[in-house]
C-alpha positions in Angstrom: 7.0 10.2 -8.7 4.0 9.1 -5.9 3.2 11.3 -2.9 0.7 9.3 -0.5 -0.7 10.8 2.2 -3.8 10.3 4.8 -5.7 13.4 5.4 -9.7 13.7 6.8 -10.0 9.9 6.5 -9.1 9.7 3.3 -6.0 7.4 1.8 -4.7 10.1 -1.1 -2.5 9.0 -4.0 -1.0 11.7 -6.3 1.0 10.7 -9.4 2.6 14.7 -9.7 4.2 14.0 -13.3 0.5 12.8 -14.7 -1.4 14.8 -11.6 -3.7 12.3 -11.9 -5.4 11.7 -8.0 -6.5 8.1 -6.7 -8.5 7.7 -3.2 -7.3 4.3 -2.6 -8.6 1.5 0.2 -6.0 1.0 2.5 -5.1 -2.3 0.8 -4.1 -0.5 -2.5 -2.4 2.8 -0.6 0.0 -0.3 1.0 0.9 -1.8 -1.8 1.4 1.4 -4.0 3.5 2.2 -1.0 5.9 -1.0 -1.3 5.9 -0.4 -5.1 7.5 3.5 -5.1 9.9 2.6 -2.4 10.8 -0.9 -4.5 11.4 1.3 -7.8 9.5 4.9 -8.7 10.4 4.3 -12.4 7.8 1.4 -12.3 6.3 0.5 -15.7 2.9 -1.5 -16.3 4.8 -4.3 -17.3 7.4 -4.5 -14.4 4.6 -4.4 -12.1 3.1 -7.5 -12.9 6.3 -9.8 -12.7 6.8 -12.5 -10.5 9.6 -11.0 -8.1 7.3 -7.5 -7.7 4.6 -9.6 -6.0 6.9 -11.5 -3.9 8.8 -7.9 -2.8 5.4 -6.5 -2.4 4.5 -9.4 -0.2 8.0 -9.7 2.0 7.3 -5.6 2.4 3.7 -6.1 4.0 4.9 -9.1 6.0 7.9 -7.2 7.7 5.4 -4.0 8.4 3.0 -6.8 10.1 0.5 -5.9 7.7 -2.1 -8.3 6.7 -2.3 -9.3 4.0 -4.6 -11.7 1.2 -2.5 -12.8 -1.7 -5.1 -13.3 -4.4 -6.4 -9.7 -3.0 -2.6 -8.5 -4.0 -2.5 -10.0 -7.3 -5.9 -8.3 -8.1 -4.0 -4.8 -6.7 -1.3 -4.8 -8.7 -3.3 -5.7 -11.8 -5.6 -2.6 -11.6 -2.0 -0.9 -10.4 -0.8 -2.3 -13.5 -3.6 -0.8 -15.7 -3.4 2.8 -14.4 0.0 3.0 -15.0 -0.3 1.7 -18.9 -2.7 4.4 -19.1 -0.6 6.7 -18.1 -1.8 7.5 -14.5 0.4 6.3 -12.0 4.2 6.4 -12.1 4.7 8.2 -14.8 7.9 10.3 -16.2 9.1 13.8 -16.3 8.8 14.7 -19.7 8.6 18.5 -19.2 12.3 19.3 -18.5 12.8 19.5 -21.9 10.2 21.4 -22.8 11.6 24.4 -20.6 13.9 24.7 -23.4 11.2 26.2 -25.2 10.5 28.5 -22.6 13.7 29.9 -22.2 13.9 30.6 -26.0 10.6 32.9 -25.7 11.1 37.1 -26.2 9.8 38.9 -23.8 6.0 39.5 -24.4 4.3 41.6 -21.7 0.9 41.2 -20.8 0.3 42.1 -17.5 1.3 45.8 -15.3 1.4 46.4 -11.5 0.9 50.1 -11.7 2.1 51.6 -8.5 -0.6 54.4 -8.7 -0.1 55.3 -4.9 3.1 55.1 -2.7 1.3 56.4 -0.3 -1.7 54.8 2.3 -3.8 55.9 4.9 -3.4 52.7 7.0 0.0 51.5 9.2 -0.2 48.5 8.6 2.8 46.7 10.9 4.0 44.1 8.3 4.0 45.9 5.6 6.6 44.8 3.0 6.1 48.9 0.9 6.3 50.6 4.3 3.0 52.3 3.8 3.5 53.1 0.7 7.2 54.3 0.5 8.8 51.2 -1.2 12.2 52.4 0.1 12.4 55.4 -1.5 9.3 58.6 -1.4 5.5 59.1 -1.5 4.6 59.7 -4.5 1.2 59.4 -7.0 1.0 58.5 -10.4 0.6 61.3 -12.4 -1.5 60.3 -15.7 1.1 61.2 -18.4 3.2 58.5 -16.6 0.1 56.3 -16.0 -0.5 56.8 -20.1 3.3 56.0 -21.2 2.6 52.3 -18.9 -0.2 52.0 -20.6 1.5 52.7 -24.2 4.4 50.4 -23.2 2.0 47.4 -22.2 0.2 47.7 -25.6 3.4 47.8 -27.8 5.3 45.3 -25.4 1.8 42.8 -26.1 3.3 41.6 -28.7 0.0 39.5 -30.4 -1.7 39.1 -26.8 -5.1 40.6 -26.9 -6.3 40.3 -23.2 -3.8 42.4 -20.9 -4.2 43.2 -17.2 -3.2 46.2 -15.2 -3.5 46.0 -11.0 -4.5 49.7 -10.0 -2.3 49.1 -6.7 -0.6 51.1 -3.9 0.0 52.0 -0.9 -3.6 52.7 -1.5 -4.6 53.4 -4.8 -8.2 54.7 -4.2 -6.0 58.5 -2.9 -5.2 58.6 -6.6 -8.6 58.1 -7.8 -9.2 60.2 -10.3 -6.0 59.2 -12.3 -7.2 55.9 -11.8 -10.6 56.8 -13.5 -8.5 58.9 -16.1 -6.7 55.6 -17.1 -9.6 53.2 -17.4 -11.1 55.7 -19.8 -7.9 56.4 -21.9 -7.4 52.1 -21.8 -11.1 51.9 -23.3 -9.9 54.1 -25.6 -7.1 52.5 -26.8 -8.7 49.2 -26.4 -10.5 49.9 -30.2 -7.7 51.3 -31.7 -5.2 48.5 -31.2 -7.7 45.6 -31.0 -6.5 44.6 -27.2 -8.9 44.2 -24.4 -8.0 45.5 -20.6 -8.5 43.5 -17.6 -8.2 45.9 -14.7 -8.1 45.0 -11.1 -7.9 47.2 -8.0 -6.0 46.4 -4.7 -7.8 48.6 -1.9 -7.8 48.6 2.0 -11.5 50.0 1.9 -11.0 53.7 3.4 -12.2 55.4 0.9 -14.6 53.2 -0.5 -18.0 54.7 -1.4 -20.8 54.9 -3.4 -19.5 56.2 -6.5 -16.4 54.1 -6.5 -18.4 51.4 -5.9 -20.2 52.3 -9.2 -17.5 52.5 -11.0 -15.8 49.4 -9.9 -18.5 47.6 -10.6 -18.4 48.7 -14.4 -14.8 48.7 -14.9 -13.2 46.1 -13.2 -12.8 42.2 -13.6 -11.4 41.9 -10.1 -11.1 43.5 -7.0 -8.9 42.5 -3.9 -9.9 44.2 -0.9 -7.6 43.6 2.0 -8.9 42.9 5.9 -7.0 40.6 8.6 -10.0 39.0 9.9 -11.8 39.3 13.7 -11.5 42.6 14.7 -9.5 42.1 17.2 -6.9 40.6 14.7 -7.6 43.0 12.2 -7.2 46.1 14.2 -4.0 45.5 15.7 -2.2 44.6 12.5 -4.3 47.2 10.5 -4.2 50.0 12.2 -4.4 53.9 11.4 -1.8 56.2 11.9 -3.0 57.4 15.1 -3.5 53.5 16.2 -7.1 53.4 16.0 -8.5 50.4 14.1 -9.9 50.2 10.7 -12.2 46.9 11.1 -15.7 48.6 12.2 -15.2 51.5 9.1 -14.4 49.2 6.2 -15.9 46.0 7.0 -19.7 47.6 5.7 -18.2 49.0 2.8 -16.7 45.3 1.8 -19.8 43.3 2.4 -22.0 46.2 0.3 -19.3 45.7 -2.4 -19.1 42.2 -2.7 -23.1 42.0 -2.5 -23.2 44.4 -5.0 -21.0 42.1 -7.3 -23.0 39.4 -6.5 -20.7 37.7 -4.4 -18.3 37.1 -7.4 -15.6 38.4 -8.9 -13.4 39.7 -5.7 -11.3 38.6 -2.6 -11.3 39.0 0.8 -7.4 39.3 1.0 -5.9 38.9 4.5 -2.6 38.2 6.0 -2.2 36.0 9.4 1.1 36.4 11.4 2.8 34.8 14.0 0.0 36.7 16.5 -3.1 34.9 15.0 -2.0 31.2 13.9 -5.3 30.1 14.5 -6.1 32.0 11.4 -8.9 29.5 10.6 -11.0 31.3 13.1 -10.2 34.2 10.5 -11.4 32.2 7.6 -14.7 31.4 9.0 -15.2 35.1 10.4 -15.1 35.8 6.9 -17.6 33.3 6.1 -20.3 34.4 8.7 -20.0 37.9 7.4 -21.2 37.0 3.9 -17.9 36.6 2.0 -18.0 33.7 -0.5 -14.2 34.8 -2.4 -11.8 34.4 0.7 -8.0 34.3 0.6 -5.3 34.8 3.4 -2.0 34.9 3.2 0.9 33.8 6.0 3.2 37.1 6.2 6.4 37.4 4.6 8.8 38.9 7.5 12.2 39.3 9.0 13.3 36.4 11.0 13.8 39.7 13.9 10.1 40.9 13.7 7.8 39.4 16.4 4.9 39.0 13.7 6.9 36.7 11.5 6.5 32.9 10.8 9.2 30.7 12.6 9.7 27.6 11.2 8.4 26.4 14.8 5.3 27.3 13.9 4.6 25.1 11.4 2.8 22.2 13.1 0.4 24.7 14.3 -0.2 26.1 10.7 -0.7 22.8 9.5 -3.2 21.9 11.9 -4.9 25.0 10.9 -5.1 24.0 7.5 -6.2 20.5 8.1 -9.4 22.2 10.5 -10.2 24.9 7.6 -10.2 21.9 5.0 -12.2 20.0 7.0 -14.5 23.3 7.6 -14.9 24.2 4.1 -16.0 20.2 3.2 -18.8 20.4 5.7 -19.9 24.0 5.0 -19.9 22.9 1.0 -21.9 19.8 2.0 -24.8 22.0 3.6 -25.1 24.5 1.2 -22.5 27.1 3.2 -19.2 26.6 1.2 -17.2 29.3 -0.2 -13.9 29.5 -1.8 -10.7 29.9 -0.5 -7.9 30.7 -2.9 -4.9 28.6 -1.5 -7.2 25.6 -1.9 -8.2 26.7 -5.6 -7.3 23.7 -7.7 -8.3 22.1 -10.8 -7.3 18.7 -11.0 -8.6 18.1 -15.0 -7.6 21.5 -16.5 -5.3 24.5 -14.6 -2.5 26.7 -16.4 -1.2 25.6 -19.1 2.6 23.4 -19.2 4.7 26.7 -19.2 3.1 28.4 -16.3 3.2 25.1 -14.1 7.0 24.9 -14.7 8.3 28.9 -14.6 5.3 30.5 -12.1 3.7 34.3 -12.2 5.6 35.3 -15.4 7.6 37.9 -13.0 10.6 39.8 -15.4 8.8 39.2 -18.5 5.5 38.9 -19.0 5.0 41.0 -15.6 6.2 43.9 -14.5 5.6 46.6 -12.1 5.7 50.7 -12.8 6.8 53.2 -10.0 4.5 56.3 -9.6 7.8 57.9 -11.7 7.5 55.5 -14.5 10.5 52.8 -13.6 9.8 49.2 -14.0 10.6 46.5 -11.9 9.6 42.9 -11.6 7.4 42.4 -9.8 5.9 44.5 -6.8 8.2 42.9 -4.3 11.2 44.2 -6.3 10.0 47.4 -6.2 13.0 50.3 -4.9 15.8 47.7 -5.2 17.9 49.6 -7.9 19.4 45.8 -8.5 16.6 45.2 -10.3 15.8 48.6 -11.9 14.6 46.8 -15.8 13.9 50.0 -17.9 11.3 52.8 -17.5 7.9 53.9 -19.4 10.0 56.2 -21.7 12.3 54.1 -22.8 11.5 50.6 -22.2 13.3 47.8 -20.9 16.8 48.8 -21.0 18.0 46.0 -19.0 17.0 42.6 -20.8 19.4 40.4 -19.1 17.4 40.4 -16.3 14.6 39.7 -18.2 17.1 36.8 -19.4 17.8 35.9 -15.2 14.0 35.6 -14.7 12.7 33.7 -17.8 15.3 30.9 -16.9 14.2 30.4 -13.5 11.8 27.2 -13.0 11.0 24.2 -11.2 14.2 22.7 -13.3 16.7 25.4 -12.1 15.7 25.2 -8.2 17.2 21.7 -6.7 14.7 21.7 -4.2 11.9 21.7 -6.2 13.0 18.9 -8.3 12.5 16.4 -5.5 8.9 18.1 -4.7 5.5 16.4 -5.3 3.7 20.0 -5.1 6.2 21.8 -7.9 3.8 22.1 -10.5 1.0 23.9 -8.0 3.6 26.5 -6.9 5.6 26.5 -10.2 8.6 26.9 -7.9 6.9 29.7 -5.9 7.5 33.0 -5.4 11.1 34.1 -6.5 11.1 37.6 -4.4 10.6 35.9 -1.6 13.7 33.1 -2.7 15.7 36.2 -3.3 15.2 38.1 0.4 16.1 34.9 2.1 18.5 33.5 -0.4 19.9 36.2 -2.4 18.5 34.4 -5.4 16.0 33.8 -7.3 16.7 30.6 -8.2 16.1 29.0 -4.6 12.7 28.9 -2.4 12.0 30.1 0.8 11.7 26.9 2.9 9.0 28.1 6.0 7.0 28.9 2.8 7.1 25.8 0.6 6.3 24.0 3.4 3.1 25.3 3.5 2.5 25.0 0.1 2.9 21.2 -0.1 0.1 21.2 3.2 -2.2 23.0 1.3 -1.9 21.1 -1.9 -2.6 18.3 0.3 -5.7 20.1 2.3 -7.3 20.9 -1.2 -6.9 17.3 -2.8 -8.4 16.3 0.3 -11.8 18.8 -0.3 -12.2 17.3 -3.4 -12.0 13.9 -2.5 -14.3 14.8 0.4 -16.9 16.9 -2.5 -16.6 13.7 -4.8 -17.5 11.0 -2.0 -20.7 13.4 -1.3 -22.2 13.8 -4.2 -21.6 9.9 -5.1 -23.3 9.4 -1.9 -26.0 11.5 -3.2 -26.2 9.5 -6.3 -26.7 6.6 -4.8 
């Protein structure tokens, strides 16, 4: 399977089964073209015979392409090359391998802990309803923040490296049973030979020196959540009492991620359907120091007036293509940053089993109510549908473990035909499941913007790798 595209200038060839990625001359990206539609099951062999270079040839001549036929011949020999080596139109050979992946137990190795469902912010899209989740505010009390922790370790099966999200609502108004936690995971860390990885989710209100201090020396990651301009952020992120939280949390994020030397966090925002020119967003960000940078398009009701409309996609793309085209100039001149939506690495990346079955929701990751029940995932969090087990007594629902270790790229029809299914791994199934009323489906307004960001972020490399041979030269 080829996907081609043009983006920036650049002529972009992706073989998604290899993920190999050619920059091709317009020549080559023609002829590549003529061979996928002639047959995508294209071997090295069949691409060298006789009637391939007269089909290739007929194809250009109908488009009124010109064309050179000793510069075609010379195509479709280094054509011919790439694919014996295994880089261009290459098979599926993974489907089976799912097989394997559906066989798995369930080994745990990651907890959303729910420490707060409660927050001191409104925000308008918020999918937990400030911290309710459908059901009551509520903090974590540390016996039940203990149990999670107990259940993770025993549920780890031979994992050493766990994670646990400290996440809300707002997790910081549960601060000390946060701090209570770390210590008792330190604890526990020696005894069972297991190592902790724990992140905090925090809108910034109560951020302060000594929480600083301590997030510095505890945790491997921290997400910190703002909109953007003010003006953006403010009117999505607002107080109770509708005054804006920009001006008091925007110091206390730049003095965090300075402190952590500009590593090892996010800038996590959300643009809606009110701020589509969320690129502006991206490079606010940027000229405020912020070198981690991710924002998110909201997840809403096709009724609310912030949510994504499917009409809006040509703007988002063209939003993308500018922040692409942003982040390659600003890396060129020493200003880059990162930006996690355009995060890709095109000779490593998760491993075979992540790329086909996604986050590891319903099995390897779970979520934990302030009261001890688990869930899937975050998302899932109050529907009693998907009520798993609890801290006490485990999981007492493993068929729905069952539901969500068979879901993959390979279950999900429309993901079969995609060129971007292994980035997204089939994306996210919550959000299948609100639109669908299963997981085994994808929301389309959203995969659409996957594929153009898989395409924006090919593109930044290409863009990084023409510089520095430039430079070399």
């Amino acid at each position: 399977m080829i996907h081609q595209y043009q983006n920036n200038g650049y002529n972009i060839v992706l073989d998604v089964n290899s993920g190999s990625v050619h920059v091709a001359d317009k020549s080559a990206y023609d002829v590549i073209a003529c061979l996928e539609k002639q047959n995508p099951m294209h071997t090295a062999k069949s691409i060298l015979l006789e009637d391939t270079f007269q089909y290739v040839m007929n194809e250009l001549n109908a488009e009124a392409k010109t064309v050179d036929e000793a510069e075609v011949r010379e195509i479709l020999e280094a054509l011919s090359e790439l694919t014996e080596a295994e880089q261009l139109f290459t098979q599926d050979i993974y489907e089976d391998y799912i097989d394997e992946v559906k066989q798995r137990k369930t080994v745990v190795k990651a907890l959303c802990l729910h420490i707060a469902h409660d927050c001191n912010l409104a925000c308008r899209y918020c999918f937990a309803e400030e911290g309710e989740y459908h059901g009551r505010r509520a903090l974590m009390t540390y016996e039940v923040g203990r149990k999670a922790l107990d259940f993770l370790i025993v549920n780890s099966g031979g994992r050493r490296n766990l994670e646990v999200d400290f996440f809300g609502g707002e997790p910081l108004m549960n601060w000390q049973v946060v701090k209570d936690l770390v210590a008792y995971g330190r604890e526990q860390e020696k005894l069972h030979d297991k190592h902790f990885r724990f992140t905090l989710t925090t809108n910034g209100v109560l951020l302060n020196d000594e929480v600083q201090e301590f997030v510095n020396k505890e945790m491997d990651n921290v997400v910190l959540s703002l909109d953007g301009r003010k003006e953006v952020n403010d009117r999505m992120r607002p107080f109770r009492n509708g005054k804006g939280s920009y001006d008091l949390i925007v110091p206390k994020f730049q003095k965090l991620a300075e402190s952590r030397n500009q590593e090892k966090y996010y800038i996590r925002g959300t643009f809606t359907r009110e701020n589509l020119d969320f690129s502006k967003d991206v490079e606010h960000f940027a000229e405020l120091g912020f070198k981690q940078i991710s924002i998110e398009p909201v997840v809403g009701e096709e009724t609310d007036p912030y949510a994504i409309q499917e009409s809006d996609l040509p703007k988002i793309f063209a939003e993308y293509d500018a922040l692409a085209k942003m982040m390659a100039e600003r890396a060129r001149t020493g200003k880059g940053f990162n930006f996690f939506h355009f995060m890709i690495d095109l000779e490593g990346g998760p491993c075979v089993a992540k790329r086909l079955s996604g986050c590891g929701s319903g099995t390897e990751y779970l979520a934990v109510t302030p009261w001890g029940d688990l869930y899937p995932c975050h998302q899932f969090v109050g529907d009693e549908d998907f009520l798993m087990g609890n801290v006490d007594e485990g999981i007492t629902k493993p068929e729905l473990a069952d539901e969500f270790r068979v879901c993959s790229v390979y279950s999900k029809e429309k993901c079969r035909s995609c060129f971007a299914r292994f980035y997204c791994s089939g994306g996210c199934m919550a959000n299948s499941y609100k639109f669908h009323h299963t997981i085994n489906d994808t929301y389309d307004v959203s995969c659409e913007m996957e594929r153009k960001r898989v395409e924006c972020a090919i593109m930044i490399k290409a863009a990084l790798a023409d510089a520095q041979k430039g430079e070399e030269e």
